[in-house]
DOVO-288063 format. One line per 5 residues: their letters; for each residue x, y, z of N, C-alpha, C. Coordinates in pm, whole numbers, plus 50000, padded with zeros to 5 digits. Layout:
a	X Y Z X Y Z X Y Z; ... .
end
This chain:
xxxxx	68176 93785 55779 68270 93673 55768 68283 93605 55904; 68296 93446 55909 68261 93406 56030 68441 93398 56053; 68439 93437 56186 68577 93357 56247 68594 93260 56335; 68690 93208 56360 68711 93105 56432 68727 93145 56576; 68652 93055 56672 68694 93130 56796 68843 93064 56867 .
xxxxx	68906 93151 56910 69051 93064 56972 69012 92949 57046; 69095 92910 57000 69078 92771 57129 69129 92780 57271; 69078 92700 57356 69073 92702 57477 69142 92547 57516; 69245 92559 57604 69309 92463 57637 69219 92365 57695; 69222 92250 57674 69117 92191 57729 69175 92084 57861 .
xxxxx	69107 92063 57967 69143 91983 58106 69241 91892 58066; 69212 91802 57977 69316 91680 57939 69449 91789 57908; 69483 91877 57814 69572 91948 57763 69674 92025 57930; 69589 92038 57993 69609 92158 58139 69681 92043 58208; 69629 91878 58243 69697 91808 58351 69759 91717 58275 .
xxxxx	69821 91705 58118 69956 91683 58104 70042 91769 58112; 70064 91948 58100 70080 92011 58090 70178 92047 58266; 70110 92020 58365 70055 91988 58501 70169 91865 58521; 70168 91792 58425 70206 91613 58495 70334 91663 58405; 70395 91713 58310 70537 91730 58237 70576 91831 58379 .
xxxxx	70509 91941 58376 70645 92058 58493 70658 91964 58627; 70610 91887 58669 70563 91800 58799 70710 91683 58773; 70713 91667 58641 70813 91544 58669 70947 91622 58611; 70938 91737 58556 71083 91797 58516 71108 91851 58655; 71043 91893 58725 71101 91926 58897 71090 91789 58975 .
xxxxx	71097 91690 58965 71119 91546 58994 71287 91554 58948; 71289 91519 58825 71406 91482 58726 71524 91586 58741; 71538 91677 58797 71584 91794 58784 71620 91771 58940; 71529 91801 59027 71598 91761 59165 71650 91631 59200; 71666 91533 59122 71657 91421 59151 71817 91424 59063 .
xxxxx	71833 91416 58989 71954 91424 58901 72070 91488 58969; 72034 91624 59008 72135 91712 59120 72156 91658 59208; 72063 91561 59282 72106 91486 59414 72222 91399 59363; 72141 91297 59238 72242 91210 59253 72407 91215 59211; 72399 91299 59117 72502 91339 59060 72606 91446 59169 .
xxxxx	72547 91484 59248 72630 91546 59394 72690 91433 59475; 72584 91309 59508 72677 91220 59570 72766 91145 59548; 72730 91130 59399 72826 91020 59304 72955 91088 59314; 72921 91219 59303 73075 91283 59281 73129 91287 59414; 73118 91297 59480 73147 91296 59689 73209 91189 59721 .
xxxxx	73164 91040 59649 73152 90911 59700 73267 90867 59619; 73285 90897 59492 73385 90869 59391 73484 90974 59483; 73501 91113 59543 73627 91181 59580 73720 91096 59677; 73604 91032 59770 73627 90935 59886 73710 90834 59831; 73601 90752 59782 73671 90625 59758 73777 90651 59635 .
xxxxx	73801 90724 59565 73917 90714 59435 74020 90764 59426; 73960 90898 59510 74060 91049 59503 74207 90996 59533; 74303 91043 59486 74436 91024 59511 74485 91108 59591; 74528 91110 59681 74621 91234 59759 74788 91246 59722; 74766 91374 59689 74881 91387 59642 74983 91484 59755 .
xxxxx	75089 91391 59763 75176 91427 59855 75241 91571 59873; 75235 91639 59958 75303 91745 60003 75459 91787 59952; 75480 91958 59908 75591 91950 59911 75754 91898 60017; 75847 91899 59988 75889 91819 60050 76049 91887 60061; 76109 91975 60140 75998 92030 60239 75895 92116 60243 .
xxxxx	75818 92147 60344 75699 92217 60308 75717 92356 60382; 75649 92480 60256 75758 92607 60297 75700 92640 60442; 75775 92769 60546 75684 92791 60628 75583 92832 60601; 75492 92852 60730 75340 92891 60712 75328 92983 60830; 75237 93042 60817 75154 93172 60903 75009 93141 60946 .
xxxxx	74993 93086 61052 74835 93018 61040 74764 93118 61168; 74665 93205 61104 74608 93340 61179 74468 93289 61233; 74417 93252 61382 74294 93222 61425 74227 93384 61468; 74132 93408 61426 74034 93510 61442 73975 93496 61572; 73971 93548 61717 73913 93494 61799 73823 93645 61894 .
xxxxx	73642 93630 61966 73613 93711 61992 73507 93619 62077; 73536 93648 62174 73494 93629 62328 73511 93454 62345; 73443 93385 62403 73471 93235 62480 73367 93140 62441; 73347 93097 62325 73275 92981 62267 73315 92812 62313; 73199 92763 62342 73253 92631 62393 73368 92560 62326 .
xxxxx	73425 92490 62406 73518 92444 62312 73682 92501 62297; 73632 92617 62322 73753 92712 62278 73911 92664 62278; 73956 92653 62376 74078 92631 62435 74126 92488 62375; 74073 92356 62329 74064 92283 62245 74103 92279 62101; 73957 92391 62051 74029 92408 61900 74133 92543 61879 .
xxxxx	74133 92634 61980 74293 92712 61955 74399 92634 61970; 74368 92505 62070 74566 92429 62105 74562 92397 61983; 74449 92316 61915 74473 92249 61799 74580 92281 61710; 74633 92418 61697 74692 92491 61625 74838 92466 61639; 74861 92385 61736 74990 92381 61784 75049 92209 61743 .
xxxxx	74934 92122 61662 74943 91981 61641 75062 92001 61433; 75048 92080 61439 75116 92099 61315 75272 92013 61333; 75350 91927 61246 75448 91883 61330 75523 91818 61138; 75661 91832 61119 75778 91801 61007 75755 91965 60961; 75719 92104 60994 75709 92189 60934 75740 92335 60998 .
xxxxx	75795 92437 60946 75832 92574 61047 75694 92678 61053; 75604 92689 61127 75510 92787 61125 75521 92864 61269; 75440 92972 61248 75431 93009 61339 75245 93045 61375; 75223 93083 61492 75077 93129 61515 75041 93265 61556; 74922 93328 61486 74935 93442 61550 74800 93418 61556 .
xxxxx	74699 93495 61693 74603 93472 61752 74587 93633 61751; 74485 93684 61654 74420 93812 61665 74307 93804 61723; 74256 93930 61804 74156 93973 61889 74136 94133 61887; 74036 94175 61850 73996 94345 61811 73983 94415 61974; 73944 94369 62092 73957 94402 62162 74017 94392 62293 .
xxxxx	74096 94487 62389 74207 94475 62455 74097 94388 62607; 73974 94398 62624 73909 94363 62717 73818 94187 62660; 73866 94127 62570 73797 94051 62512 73866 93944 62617; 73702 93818 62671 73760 93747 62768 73848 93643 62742; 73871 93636 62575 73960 93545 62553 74120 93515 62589 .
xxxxx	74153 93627 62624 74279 93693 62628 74356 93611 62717; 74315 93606 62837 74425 93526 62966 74412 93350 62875; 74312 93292 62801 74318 93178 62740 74397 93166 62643; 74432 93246 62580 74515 93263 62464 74704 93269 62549; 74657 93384 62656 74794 93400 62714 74837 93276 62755 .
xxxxx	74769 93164 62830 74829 93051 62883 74880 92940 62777; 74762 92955 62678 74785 92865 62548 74927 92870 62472; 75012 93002 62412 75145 93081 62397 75230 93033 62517; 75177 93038 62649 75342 92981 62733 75345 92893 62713; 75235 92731 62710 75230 92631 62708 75339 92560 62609 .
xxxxx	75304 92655 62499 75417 92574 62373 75521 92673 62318; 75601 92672 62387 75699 92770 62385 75811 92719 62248; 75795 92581 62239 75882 92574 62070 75781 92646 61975; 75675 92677 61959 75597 92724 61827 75601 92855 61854; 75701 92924 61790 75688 93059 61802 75502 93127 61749 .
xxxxx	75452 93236 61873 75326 93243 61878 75311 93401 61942; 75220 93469 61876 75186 93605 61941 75054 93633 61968; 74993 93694 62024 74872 93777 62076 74885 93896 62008; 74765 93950 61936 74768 94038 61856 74631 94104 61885; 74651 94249 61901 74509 94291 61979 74500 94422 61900 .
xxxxx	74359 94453 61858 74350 94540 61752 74259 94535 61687; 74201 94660 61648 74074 94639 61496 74110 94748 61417; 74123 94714 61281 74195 94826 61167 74035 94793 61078; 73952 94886 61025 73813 94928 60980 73892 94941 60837; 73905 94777 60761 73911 94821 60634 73800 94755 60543 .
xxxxx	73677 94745 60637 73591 94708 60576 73490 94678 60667; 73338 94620 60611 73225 94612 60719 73197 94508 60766; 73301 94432 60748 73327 94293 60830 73408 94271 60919; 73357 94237 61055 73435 94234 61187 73517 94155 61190; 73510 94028 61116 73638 93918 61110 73754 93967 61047 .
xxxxx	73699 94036 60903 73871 94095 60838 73903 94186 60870; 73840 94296 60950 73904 94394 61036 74026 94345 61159; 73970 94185 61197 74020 94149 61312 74145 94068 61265; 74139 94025 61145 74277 93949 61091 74346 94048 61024; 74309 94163 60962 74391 94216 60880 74551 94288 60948 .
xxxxx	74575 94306 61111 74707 94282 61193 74754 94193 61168; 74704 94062 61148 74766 93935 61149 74835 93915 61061; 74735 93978 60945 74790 93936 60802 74943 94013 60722; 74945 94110 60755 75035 94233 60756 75154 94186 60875; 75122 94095 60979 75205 94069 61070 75294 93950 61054 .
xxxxx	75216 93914 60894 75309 93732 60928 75401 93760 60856; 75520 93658 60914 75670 93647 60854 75680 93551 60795; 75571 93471 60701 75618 93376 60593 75498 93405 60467; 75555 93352 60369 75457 93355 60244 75320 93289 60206; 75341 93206 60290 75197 93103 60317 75130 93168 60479 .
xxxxx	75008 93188 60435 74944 93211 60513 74737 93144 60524; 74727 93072 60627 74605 93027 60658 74526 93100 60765; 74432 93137 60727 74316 93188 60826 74230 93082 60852; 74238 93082 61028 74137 92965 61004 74061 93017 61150; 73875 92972 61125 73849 93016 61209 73823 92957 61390 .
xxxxx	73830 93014 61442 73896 92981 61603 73786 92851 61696; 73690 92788 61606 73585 92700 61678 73621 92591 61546; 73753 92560 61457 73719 92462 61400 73875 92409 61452; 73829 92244 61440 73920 92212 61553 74016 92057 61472; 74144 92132 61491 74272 92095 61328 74294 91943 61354 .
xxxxx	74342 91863 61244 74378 91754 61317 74530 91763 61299; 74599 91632 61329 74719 91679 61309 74813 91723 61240; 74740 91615 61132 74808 91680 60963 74760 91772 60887; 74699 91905 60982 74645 91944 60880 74733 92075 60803; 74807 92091 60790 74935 92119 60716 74933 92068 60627 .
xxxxx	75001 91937 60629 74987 91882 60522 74859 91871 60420; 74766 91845 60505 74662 91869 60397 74622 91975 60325; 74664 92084 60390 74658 92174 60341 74735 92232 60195; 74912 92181 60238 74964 92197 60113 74944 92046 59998; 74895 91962 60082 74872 91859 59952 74737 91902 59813 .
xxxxx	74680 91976 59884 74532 92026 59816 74601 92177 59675; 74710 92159 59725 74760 92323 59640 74811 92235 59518; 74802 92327 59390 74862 92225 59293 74860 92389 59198; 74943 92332 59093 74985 92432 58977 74850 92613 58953; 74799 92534 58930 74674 92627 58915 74558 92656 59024 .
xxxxx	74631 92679 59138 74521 92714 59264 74570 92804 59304; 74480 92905 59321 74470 93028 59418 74429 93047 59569; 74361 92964 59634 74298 92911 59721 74305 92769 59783; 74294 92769 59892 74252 92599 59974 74172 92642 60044; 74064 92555 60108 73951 92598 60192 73898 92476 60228 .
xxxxx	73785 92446 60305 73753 92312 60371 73623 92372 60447; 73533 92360 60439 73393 92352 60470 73441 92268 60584; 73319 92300 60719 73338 92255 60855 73271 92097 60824; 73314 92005 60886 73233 91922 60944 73215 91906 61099; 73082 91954 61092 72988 91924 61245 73029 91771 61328 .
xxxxx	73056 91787 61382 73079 91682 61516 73068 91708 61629; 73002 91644 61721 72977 91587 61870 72844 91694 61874; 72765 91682 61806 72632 91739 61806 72536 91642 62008; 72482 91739 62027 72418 91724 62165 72277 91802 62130; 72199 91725 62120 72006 91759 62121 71976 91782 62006 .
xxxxx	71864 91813 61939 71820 91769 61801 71858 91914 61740; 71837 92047 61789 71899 92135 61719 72046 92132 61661; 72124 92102 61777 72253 92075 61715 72289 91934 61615; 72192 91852 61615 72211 91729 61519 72138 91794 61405; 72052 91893 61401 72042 91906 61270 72134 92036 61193 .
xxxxx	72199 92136 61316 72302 92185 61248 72420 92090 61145; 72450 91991 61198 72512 91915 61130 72503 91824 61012; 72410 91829 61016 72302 91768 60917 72290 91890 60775; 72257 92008 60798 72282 92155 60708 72470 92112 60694; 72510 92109 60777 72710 92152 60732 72754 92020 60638 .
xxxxx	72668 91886 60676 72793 91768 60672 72677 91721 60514; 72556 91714 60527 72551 91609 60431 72483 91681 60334; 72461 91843 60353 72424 91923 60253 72511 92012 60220; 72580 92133 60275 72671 92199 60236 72778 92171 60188; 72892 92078 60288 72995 92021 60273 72988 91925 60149 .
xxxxx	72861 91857 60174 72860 91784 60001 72841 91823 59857; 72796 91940 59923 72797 92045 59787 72887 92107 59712; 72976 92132 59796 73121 92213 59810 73200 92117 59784; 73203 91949 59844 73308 91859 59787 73265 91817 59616; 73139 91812 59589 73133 91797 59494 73182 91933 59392 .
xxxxx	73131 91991 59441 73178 92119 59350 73342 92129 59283; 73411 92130 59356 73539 92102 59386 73568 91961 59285; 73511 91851 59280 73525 91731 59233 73494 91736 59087; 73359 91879 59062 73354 91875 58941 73431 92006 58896; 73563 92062 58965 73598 92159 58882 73571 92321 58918 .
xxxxx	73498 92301 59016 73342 92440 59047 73402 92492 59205; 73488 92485 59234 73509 92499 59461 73487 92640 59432; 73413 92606 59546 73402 92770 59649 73463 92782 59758; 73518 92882 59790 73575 92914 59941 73436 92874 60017; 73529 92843 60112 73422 92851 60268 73529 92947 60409 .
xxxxx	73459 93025 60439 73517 93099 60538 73559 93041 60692; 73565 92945 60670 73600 92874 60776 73764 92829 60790; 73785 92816 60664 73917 92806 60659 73960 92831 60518; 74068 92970 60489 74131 92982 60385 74249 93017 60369; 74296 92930 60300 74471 92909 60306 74524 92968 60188 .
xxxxx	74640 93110 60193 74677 93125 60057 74785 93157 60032; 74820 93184 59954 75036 93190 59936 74960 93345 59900; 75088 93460 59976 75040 93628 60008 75029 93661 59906; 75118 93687 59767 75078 93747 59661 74975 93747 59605; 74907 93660 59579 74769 93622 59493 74651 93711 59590 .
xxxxx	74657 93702 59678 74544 93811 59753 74652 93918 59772; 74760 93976 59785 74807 94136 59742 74787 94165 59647; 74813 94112 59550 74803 94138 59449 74662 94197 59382; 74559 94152 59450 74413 94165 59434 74365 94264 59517; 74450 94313 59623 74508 94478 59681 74467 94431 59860 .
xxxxx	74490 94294 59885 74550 94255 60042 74380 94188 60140; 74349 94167 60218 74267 94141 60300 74171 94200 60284; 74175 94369 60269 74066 94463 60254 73951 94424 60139; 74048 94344 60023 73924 94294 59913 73872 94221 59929; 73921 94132 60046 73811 94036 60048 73590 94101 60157 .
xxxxx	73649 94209 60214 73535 94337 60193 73460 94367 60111; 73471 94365 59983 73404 94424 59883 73241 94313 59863; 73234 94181 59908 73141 94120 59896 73109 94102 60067; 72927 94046 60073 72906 94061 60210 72987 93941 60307; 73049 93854 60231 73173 93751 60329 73252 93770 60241 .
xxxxx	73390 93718 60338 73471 93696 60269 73546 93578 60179; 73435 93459 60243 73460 93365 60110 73386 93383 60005; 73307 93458 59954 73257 93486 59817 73346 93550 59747; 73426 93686 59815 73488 93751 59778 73622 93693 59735; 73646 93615 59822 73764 93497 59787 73812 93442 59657 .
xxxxx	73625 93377 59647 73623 93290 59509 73623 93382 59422; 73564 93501 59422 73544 93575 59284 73735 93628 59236; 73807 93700 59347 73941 93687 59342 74006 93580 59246; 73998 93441 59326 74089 93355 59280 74001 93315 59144; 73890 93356 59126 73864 93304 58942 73869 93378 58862 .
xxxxx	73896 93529 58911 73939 93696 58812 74089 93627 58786; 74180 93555 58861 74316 93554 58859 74294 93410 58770; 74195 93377 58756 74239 93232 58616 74298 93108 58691; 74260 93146 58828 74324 93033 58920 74187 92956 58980; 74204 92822 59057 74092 92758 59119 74092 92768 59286 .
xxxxx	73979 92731 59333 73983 92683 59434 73926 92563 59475; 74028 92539 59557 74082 92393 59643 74027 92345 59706; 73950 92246 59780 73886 92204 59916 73994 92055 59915; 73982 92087 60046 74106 91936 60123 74018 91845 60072; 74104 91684 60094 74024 91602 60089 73891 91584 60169 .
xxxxx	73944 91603 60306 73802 91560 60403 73829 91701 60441; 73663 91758 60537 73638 91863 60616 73721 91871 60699; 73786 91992 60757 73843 91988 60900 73739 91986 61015; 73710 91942 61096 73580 91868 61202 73571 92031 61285; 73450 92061 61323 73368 92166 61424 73311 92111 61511 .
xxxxx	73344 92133 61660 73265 92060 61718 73175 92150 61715; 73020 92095 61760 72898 92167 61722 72860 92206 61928; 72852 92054 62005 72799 92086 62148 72623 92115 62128; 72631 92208 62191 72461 92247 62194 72432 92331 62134; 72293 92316 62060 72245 92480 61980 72092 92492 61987 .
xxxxx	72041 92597 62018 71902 92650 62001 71843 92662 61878; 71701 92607 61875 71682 92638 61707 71700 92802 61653; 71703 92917 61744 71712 93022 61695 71874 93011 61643; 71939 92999 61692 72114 92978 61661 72096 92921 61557; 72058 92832 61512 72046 92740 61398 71973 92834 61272 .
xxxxx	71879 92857 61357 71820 92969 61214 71907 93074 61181; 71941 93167 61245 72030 93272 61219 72135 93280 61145; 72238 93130 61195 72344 93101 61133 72335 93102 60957; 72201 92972 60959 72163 92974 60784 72122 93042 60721; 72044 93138 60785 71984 93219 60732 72079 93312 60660 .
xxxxx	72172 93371 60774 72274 93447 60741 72324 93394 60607; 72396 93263 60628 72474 93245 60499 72395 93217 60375; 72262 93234 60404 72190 93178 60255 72198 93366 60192; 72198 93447 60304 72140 93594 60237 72331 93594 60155; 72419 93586 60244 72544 93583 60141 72531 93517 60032 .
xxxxx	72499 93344 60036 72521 93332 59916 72391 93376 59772; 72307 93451 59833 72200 93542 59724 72263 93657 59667; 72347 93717 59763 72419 93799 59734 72559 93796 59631; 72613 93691 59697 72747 93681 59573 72718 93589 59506; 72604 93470 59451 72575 93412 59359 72455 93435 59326 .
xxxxx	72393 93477 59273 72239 93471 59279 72181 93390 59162; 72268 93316 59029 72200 93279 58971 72176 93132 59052; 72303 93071 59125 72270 92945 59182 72213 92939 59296; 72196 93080 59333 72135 93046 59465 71963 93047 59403; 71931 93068 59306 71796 93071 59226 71760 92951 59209 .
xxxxx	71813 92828 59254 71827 92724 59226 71818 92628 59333; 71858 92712 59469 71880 92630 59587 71761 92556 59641; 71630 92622 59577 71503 92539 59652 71526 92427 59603; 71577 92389 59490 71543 92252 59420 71635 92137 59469; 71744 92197 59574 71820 92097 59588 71805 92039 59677 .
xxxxx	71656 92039 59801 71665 91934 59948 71579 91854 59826; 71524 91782 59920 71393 91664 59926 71253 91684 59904; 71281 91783 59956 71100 91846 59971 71026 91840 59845; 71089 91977 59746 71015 91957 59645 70989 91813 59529; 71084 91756 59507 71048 91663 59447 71001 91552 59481 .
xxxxx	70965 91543 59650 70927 91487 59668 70746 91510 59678; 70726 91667 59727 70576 91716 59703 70537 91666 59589; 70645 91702 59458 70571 91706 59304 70558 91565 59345; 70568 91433 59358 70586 91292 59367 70445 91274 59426; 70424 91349 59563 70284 91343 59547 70213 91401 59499 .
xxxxx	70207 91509 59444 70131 91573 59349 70097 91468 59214; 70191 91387 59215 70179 91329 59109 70091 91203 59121; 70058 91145 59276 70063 91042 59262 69864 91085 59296; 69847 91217 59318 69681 91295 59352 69639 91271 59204; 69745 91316 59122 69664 91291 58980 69654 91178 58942 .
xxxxx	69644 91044 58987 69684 90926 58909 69741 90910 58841; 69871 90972 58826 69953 90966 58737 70062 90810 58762; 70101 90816 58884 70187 90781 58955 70134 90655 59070; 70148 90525 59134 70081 90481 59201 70177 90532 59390; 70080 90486 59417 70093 90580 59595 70280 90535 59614 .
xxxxx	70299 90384 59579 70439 90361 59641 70563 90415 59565; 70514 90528 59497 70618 90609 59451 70679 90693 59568; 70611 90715 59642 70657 90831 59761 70763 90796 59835; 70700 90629 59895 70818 90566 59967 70940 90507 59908; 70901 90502 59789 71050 90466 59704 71118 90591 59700 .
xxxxx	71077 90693 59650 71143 90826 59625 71190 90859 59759; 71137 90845 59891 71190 90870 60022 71369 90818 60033; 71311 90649 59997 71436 90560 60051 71559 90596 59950; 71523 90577 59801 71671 90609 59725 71676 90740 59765; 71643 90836 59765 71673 91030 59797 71780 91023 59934 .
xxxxx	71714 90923 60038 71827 90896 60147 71905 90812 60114; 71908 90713 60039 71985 90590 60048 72083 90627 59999; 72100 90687 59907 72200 90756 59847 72231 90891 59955; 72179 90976 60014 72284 91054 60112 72359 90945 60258; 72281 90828 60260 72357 90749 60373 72489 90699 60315 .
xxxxx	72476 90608 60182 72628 90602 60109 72722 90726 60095; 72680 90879 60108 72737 90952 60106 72797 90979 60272; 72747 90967 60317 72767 90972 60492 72875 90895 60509; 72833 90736 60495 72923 90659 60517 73045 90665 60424; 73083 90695 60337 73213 90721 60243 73257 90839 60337 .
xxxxx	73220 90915 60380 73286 91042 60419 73288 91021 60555; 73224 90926 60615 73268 90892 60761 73170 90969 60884; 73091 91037 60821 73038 91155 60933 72918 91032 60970; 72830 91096 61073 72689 91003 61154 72611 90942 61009; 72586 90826 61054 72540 90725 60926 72436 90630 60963 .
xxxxx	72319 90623 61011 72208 90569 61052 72114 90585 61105; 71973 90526 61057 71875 90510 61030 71825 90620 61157; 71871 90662 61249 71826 90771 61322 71856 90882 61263; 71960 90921 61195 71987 91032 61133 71884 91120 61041; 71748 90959 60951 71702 91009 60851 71594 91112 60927 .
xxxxx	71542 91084 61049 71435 91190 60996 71508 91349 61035; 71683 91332 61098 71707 91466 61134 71714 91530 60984; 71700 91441 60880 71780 91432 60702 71639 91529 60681; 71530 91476 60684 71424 91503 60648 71398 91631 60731; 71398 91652 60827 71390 91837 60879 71468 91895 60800 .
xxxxx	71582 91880 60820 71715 91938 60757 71614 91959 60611; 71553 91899 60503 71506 91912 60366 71422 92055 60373; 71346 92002 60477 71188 92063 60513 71247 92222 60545; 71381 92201 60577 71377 92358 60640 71451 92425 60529; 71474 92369 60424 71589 92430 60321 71485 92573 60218 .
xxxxx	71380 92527 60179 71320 92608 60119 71272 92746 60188; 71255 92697 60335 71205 92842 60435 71325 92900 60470; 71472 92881 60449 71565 92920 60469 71627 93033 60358; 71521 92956 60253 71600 93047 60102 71454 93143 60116; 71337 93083 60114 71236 93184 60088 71315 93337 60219 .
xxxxx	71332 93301 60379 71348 93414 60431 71529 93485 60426; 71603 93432 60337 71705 93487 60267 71661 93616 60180; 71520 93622 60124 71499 93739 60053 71435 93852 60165; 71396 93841 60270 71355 93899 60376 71495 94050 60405; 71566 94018 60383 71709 94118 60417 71817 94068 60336 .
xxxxx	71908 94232 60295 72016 94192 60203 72137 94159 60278; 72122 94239 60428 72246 94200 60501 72182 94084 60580; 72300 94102 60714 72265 94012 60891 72368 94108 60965; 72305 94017 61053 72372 94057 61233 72454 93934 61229; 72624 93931 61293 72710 93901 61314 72785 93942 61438 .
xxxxx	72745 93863 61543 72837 93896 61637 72777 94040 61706; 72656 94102 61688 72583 94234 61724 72644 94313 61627; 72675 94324 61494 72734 94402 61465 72662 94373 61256; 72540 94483 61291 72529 94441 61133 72609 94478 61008; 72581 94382 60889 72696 94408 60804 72576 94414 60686 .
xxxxx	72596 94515 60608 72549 94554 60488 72637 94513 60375; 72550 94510 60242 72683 94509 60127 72723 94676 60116; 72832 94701 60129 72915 94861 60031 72896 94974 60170; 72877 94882 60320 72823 94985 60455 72935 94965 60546; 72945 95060 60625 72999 95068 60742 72944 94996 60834 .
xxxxx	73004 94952 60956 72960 94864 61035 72850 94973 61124; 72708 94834 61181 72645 94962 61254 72578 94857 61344; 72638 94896 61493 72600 94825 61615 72513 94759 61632; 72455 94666 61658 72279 94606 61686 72295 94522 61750; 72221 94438 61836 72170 94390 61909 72163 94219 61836 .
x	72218 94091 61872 72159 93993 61824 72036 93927 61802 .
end
């Protein structure tokens, strides 16, 4: 009996086949872009701010601080611009020899109306050196609102208020992703470039559609809702503590918040190794406490859909001036996003836009390289004790 032999896909069958996955990773990265800025650009221009309670209760605002980063003395006064409101400051530090100390001491006489303490100490309730270093603070404050914020991001004046304007019925959380400012040499312009027109826009959109994530840079919370979730120490259980944050405040059926605008970081100077480390680090966190979206993160620079674009345009599918069109709207649309949000906005910026793309995929590919990082010489594992190393 004769049979049929299977068929064999044939070339024409292989490079439509070829030309459909080529334009669904087009359409797919291309859609996420736009639909991230639309939502960013609409928060800007539409968003309503909604006014602060009135009065607004006290607050406890805890800076984490460990050795002398540029800047320093700047964004700790910052802390003292708070003004219609009763807070106080407490400035933790894990060690009694840390050189921050006489800066902190002068900073406390300076403003002698803001009641303010120096708090020196490390309590090991977890394998993270930051919540070891706040968890005195946290246990130390005398009001119900309490903000952690970290000691290189630099407040403006209202930011109190913004803070309680962002709280509403159903939030567990407020938080605010850094925005990079006063960048100096191309490493540090493209740190800012990763914080302001990729992360931060990710996170405002997120937030815009319903979706916020903590960012550890700054998290503001009324005490029960994290006691209740059994105090500072839980936020330990994930490798940061803004993952751990978000997973908290969405077990509790509550959201999280991002202010209207970023609270500003100044950036100064950075080495591309600094630059790598930093992202790297936070891409291995967020593999760790998200992994289905971080499965996702290659697709969100430029790069790929813009490769498939030429891939597309090798097959004749596509004619050549697809590339440069796909270049200009892919930016044109993050420059309207720039400019609504106010951060660096021109035509010099694009090709820092375009590294910034180029480096997003080698950032996630060497995210799978290690489950922890080094922090401060001090590596942090998920479910480990802290164990000394070398930066």
């Amino acid at each position: 009996m004769h049979r049929p032999k299977p068929s064999v896909p044939s070339r024409c069958d292989m490079n439509l086949a070829l030309v459909a996955g080529l334009s669904a990773l087009i359409g797919i990265g291309f859609l996420a872009h736009l639909i991230s800025c639309a939502a960013v650009v609409w928060r800007f221009l539409r968003a309503k701010r909604i006014r602060p309670p009135a009065p607004m209760p006290a607050l406890t605002v805890l800076r984490p601080v460990c050795g002398i980063d540029p800047g320093l003395e700047e964004t700790l006064a910052s802390s003292y611009r708070a003004h219609d409101v009763t807070y106080e400051v407490l400035f933790c530090v894990a060690n009694a020899d840390d050189p921050s100390i006489p800066l902190i001491r002068r900073l406390i006489a300076a403003h002698p109306e803001t009641p303010a303490r120096l708090l020196i100490g490390d309590e090991r309730v977890s394998s993270n050196p930051k919540l070891n270093n706040l968890v005195k603070g946290w246990n130390a404050a005398r009001h119900d609102w309490i903000a952690m914020i970290d000691s290189n991001v630099l407040l403006p004046r209202d930011y109190v208020q913004e803070l309680f304007s962002a709280w509403q019925e159903d939030t567990g959380l407020v938080t605010s992703p850094p925005e990079g400012i006063r960048p100096k040499g191309l490493w540090a312009k493209l740190e800012c470039a990763l914080l302001n027109g990729y992360q931060a826009r990710w996170q405002l959109a997120g937030d815009q559609l319903c979706n916020g994530f903590a960012q550890g840079k700054v998290l503001f919370w009324r005490r029960d809702i994290l006691d209740d979730a059994g105090g500072p120490a839980a936020l330990g259980r994930e490798l940061a503590e803004d993952v751990a944050a978000t997973k908290i405040v969405r077990r509790g059926g509550l959201r999280v918040r991002l202010i209207t605008s970023p609270f500003p970081q100044p950036i100064y100077h950075r080495t591309f190794r600094e630059v790598w480390l930093r992202h790297v680090r936070w891409a291995r966190v967020r593999r760790a406490g998200f992994p289905s979206l971080f499965a996702l993160e290659v697709l969100t620079g430029s790069l790929v859909p813009v490769l498939a674009t030429v891939s597309l345009v090798a097959l004749h599918h596509v004619p050549v001036l697809a590339i440069p069109a796909m270049v200009a709207l892919w930016y044109g649309l993050e420059w309207v996003v720039a400019a609504s949000a106010g951060w660096s906005a021109s035509a010099k910026e694009v090709p820092v836009w375009i590294l910034r793309d180029a480096s997003i995929p080698v950032i996630w590919l060497a995210a799978f390289a290690s489950r922890g990082f080094v922090w401060r010489s001090t590596r942090v594992e998920p479910d480990h004790e802290p164990i000394v190393a070398a930066e």
